[in-house]
C-alpha positions as CSV (number, residue, x, y, z in Angstrom):
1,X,0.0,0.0,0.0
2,X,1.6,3.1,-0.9
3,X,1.9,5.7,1.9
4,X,-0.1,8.8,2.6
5,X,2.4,12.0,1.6
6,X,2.3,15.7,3.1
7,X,3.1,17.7,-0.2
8,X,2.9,21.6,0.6
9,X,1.7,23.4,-1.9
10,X,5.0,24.6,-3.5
11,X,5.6,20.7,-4.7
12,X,2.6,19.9,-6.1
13,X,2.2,18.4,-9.3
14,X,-0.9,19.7,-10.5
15,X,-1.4,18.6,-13.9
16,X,-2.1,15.0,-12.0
17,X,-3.7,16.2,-9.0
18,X,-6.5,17.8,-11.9
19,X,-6.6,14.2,-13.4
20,X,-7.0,12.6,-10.4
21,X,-10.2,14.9,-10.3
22,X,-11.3,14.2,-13.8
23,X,-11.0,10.3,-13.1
24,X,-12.6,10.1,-9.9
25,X,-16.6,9.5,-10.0
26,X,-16.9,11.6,-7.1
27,X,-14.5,14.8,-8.4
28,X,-15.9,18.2,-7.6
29,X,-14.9,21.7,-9.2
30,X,-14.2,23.1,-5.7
31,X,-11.2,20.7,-5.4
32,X,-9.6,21.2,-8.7
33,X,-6.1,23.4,-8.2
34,X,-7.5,26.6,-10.0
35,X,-10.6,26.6,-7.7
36,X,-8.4,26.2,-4.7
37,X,-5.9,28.5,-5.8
38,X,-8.9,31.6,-6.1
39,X,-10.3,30.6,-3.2
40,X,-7.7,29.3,-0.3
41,X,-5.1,31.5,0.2
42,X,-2.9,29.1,1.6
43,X,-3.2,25.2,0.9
44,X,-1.4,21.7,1.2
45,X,-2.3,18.3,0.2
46,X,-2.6,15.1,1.7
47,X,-1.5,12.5,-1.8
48,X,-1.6,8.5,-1.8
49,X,0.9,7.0,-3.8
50,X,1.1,9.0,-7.8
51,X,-1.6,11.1,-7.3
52,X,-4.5,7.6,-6.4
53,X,-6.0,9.8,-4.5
54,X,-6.0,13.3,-3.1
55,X,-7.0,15.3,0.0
56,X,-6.5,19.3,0.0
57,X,-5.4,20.8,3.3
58,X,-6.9,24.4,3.4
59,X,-5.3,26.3,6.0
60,X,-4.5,29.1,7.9
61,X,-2.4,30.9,10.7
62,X,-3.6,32.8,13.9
63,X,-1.3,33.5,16.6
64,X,1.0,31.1,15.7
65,X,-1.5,28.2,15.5
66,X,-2.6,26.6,12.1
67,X,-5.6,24.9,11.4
68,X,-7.6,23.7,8.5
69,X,-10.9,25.3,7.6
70,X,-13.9,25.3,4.9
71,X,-12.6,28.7,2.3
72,X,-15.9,30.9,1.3
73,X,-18.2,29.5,-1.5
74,X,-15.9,26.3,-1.1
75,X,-19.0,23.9,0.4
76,X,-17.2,20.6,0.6
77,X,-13.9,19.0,-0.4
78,X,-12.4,15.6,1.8
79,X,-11.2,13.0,-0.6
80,X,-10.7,12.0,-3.8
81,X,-9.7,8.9,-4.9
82,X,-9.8,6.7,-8.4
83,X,-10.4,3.9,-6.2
84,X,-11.6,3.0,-2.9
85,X,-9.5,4.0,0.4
86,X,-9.5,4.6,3.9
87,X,-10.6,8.0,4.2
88,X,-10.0,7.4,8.1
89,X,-6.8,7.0,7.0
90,X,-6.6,10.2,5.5
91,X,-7.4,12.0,8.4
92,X,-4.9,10.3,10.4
93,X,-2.4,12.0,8.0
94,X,-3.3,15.3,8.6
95,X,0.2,16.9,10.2
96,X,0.3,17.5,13.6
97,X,0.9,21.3,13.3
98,X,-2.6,21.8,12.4
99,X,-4.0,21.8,15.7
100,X,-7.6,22.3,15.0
101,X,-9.4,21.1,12.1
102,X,-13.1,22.1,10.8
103,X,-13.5,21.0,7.3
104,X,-16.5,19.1,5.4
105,X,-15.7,16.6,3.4
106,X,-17.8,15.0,0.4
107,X,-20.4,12.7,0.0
108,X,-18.5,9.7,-1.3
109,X,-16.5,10.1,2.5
110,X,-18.1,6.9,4.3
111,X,-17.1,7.6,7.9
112,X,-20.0,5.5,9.5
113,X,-18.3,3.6,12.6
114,X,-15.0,5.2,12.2
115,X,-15.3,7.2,14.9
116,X,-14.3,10.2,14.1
117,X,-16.1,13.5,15.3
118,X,-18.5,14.9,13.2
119,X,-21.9,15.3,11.9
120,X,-23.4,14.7,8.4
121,X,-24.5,18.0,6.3
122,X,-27.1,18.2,3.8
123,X,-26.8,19.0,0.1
124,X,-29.6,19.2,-3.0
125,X,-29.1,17.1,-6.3
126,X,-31.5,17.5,-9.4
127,X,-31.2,15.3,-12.2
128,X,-31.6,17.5,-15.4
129,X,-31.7,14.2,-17.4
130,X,-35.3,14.2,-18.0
131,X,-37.2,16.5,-20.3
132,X,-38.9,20.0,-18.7
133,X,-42.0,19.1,-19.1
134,X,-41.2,15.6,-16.6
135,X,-39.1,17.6,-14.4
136,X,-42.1,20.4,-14.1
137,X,-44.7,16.9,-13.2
138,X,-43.0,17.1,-9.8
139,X,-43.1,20.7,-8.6
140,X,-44.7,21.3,-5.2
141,X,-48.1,22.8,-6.1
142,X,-46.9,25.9,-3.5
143,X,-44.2,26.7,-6.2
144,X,-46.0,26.5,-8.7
145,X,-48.6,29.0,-7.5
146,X,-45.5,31.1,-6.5
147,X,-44.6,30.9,-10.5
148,X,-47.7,31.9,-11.8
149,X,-47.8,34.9,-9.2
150,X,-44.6,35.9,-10.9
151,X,-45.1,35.8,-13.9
152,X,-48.7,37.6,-13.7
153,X,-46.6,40.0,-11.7
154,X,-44.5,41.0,-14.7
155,X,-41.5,39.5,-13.6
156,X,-38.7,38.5,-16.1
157,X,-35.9,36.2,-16.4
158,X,-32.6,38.0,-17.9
159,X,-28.7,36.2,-18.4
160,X,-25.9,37.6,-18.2
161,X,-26.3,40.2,-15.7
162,X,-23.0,42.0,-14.0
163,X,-21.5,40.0,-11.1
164,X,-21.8,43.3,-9.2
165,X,-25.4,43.6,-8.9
166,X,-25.4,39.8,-7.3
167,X,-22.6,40.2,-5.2
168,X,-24.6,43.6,-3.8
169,X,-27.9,41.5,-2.9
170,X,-25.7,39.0,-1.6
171,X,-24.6,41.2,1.1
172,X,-28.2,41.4,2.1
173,X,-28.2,38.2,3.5
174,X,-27.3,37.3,7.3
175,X,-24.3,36.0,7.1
176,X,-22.8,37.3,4.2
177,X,-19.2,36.5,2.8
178,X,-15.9,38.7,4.0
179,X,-14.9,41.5,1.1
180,X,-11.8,40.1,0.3
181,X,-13.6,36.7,-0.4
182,X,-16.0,38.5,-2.4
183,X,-12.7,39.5,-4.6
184,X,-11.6,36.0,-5.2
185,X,-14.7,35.3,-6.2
186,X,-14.7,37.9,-8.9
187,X,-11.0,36.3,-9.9
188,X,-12.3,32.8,-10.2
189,X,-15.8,34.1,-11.5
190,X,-14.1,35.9,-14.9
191,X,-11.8,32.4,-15.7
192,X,-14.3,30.0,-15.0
193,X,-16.7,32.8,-17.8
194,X,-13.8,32.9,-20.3
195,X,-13.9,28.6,-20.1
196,X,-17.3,29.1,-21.0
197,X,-18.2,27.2,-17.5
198,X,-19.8,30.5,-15.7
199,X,-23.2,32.5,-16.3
200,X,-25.3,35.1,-14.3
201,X,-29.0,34.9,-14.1
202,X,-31.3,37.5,-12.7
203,X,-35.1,38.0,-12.3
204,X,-36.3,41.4,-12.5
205,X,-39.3,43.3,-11.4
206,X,-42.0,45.3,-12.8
207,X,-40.2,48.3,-11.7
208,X,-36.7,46.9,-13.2
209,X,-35.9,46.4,-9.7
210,X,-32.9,42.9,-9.7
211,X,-35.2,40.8,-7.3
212,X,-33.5,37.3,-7.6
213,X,-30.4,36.5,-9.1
214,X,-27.5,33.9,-8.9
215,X,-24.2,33.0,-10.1
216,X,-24.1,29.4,-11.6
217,X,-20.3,27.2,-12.4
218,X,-20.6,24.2,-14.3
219,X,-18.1,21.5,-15.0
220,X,-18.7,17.9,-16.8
221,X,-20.8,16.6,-14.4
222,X,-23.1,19.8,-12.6
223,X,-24.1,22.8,-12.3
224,X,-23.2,24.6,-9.4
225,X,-25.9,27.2,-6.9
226,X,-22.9,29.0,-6.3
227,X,-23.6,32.6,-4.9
228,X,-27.2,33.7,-5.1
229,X,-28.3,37.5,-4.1
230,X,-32.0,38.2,-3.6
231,X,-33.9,41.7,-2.6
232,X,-36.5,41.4,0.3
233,X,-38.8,42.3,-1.6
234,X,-38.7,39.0,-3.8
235,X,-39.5,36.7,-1.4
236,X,-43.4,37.7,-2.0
237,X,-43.2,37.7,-5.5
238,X,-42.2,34.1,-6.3
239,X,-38.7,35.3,-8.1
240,X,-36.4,32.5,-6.9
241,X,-39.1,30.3,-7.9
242,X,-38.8,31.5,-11.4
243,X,-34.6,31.9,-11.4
244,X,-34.8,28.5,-10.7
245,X,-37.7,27.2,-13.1
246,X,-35.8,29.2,-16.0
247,X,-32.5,26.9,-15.1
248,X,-33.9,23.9,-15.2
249,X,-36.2,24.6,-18.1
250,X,-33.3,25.6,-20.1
251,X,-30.9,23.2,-18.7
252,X,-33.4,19.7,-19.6
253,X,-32.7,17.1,-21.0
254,X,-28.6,17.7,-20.3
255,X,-26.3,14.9,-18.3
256,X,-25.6,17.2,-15.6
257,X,-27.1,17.3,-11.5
258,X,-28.0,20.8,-10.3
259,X,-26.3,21.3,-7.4
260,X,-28.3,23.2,-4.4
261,X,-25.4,23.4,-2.2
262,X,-27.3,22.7,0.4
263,X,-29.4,23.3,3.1
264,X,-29.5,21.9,6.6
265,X,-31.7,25.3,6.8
266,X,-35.5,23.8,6.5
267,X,-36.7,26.5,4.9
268,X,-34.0,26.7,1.8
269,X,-34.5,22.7,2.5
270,X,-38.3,22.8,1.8
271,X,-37.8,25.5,-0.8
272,X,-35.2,22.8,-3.3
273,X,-37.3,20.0,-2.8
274,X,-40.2,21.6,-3.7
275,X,-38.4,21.2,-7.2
276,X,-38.2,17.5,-6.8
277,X,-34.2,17.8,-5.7
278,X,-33.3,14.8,-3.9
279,X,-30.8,15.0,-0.3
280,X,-27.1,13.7,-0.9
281,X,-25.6,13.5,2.8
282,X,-22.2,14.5,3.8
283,X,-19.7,14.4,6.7
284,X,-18.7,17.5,7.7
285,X,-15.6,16.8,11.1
286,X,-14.3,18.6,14.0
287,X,-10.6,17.6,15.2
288,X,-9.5,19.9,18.1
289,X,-6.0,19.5,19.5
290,X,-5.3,22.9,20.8
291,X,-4.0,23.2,23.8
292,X,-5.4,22.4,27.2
293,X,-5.4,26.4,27.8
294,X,-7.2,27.3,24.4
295,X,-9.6,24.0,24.1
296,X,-12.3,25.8,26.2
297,X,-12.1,29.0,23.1
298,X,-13.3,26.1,20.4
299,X,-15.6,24.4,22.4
């Protein structure tokens, strides 16, 4: 069995941590080294044998303590692997120096009876396989009241609307991100648009008021929920209902899962299934070895 390495970031080789990615059934677009390198200011890696498999250590310093956390619009990472492996394992790997660790890892993580501490996280998947019309079959009848209402209202559906505008309703939200995350964003938002792999929807008002919008990544495999924005004042109107409708109407019928990114908030919850998304469960763990004389400050 080949051993579990510490690479820092420096060493990497990331033309095979990227395939790794592409080969594994489970690869996400957050853990691929462009995404990272936007997004984490600082990161390591955790790497079995050439690059089998591949666990990114996202970290950072404060008063001379390092620890791993989850970087902004960065929902899950954990391991990757073109075959099975110990994920346990993985974690055992993590360096000492990192004395507390509070990371989520992904949904093909099994931790059951390993264990380790940690609760499981809720994410939305919707098959966009099927044609509109079957995928419309399975609305909630609340949401689609909510879409007529909008619609009758004079709402209307427009793409490629500036990054600015969503990033400004996004800020109306209660726990928006940090400015300078907001900025790395923007970096990885314009490369991820010039691949082709990036695009801005937005619902507007009667009054040409934005009243829902969101920023959408795509890779082979999904489409991404990434940073959504919405005005107060769209919540009565049924907008989100039809930002939402418009994606997967336009997106049916394509090999691709729409990724909610979430909710273990019921109401966000209630509001993707209502589209007939399906829960895909995740571990999300707590390691704390701090000191006896900080422990109680991450309790």
């Amino acid at each position: 069995m080949p051993a579990i390495r510490y690479i820092k970031h420096a060493d990497l080789d990331k033309a095979k941590w990227d395939e790794c990615l592409e080969k594994c059934s489970s690869g996400l677009l957050y853990a691929h080294s462009f995404y990272l390198d936007c997004m984490a200011p600082q990161w390591d890696a955790l790497v079995l044998g050439d690059y089998e498999a591949v666990m990114p250590l996202t970290w950072n310093k404060k008063y001379g303590i390092h620890y791993l956390y989850q970087p902004a619009f960065t929902p899950m990472l954990g391991v990757f692997a073109t075959s099975p492996v110990s994920v346990k394992d993985f974690i055992n790997a993590i360096p000492a120096k990192f004395k507390l660790t509070e990371i989520s890892l992904n949904s093909s993580n099994d931790l059951r009876g390993e264990n380790v501490p940690g609760i499981m996280r809720r994410n939305y998947l919707l098959d966009l396989s099927r044609s509109a019309d079957e995928l419309k079959k399975v609305y909630r009848e609340s949401h689609r009241r909510n879409l007529r209402k909008a619609i009758q209202l004079g709402c209307v559906v427009k793409k490629d609307i500036p990054l600015k505008d969503i990033i400004a309703l996004s800020k109306l939200s209660i726990a928006p991100a940090k400015e300078e995350d907001y900025l790395r964003f923007g970096q990885l938002f314009t490369a991820l648009r010039e691949q082709g792999n990036a695009e801005t929807i937005g619902v507007y008002g009667p009054q040409q008021q934005l009243l829902a919008s969101a920023v959408f990544f795509r890779d082979s495999k999904r489409a991404y929920y990434i940073l959504v924005g919405n005005d107060p004042a769209g919540k009565t109107v049924g907008a989100s209902h039809l930002l939402i409708d418009h994606f997967i109407t336009t997106h049916a019928g394509q090999s691709l899962l729409l990724d909610f990114e979430g909710s273990d908030i019921n109401s966000l919850a209630f509001f993707y299934e209502g589209f007939g998304a399906q829960p895909e469960w995740y571990p999300a763990i707590r390691i704390n070895r701090l000191p006896f004389y900080l422990k109680w400050l991450k309790k």
